[in-house]
C-alpha positions in Angstrom: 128.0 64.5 44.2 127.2 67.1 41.8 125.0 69.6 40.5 121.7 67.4 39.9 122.2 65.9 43.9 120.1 69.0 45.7 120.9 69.7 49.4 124.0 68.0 49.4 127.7 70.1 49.1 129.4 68.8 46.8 132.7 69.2 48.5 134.4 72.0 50.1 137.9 73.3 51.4 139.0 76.1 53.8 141.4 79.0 53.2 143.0 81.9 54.9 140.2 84.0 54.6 137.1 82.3 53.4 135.3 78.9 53.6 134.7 77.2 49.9 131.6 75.3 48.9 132.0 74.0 45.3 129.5 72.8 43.3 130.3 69.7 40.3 128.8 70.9 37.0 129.2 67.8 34.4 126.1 68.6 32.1 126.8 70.1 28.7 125.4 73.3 27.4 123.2 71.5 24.4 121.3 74.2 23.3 117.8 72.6 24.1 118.1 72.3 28.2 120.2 75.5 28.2 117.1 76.7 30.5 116.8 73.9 32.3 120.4 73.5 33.1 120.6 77.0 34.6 117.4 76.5 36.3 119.5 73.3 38.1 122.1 75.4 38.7 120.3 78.0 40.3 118.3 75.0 42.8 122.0 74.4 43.5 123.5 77.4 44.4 119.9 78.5 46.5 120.4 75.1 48.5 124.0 76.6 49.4 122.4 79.8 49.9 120.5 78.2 52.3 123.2 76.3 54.2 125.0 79.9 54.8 122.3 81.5 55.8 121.3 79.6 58.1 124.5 79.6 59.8 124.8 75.7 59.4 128.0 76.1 57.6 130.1 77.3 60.5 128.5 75.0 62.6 130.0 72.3 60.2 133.3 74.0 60.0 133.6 75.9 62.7 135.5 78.9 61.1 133.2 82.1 61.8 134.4 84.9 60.3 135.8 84.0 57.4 133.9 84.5 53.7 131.4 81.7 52.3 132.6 81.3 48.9 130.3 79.3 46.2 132.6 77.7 43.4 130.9 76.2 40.3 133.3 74.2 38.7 132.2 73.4 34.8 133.3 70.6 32.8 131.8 71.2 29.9 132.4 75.1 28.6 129.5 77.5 29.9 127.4 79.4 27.3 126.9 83.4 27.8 123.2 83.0 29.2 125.2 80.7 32.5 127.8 83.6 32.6 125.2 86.3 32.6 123.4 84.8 35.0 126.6 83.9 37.5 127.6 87.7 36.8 124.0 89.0 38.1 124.2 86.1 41.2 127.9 87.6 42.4 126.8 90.9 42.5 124.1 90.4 44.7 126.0 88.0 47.0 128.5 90.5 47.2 126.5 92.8 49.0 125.4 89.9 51.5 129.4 89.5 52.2 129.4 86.3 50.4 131.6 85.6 47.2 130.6 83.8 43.8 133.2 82.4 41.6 133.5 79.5 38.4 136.1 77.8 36.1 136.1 75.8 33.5 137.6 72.4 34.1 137.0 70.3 31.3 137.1 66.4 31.8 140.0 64.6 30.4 139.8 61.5 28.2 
């Protein structure tokens, strides 16, 4: 799975304290589908969005009270326009008691 495959997690674990829905981010940053890659991106995250909000994720893992967490994990290096735009969607997810975080991961030969 990954970032193109809408309504789908991609995979997820469970800590201590919160429950972790990662999302696969293999396309590169070329500069001419910057937009449309962040527009992907943003499907992606609003499908989890969805899934927590609806309470479907602890129905699936059965761990109430604990923090959703959205991970983006990025194998190719994100530009600033996908930071900026990660920055703005954790500070509004904070509010909602709901945590946003990424890495860069690049793919190994």
């Amino acid at each position: 799975m990954s970032v193109v495959d809408r309504n789908v997690i991609d995979f997820w674990h469970v800590d201590d304290d919160k429950i972790t829905l990662c999302i696969s981010d293999h396309i590169p940053w070329d500069d001419e589908i910057v937009n449309a890659h962040l527009v992907i991106l943003q499907d992606k995250i609003n499908d989890y969005l969805d899934f927590i909000a609806s309470g479907q994720i602890y129905e699936q893992f059965s761990d109430k009270g604990k923090i959703p967490n959205i991970k983006v994990i990025f194998c190719y290096k994100p530009v600033d326009a996908a930071i900026d735009f990660l920055k703005n969607v954790k500070t509004v997810l904070k509010e909602d008691d709901c945590a946003l975080e990424w890495i860069f991961r690049p793919i190994e030969d």
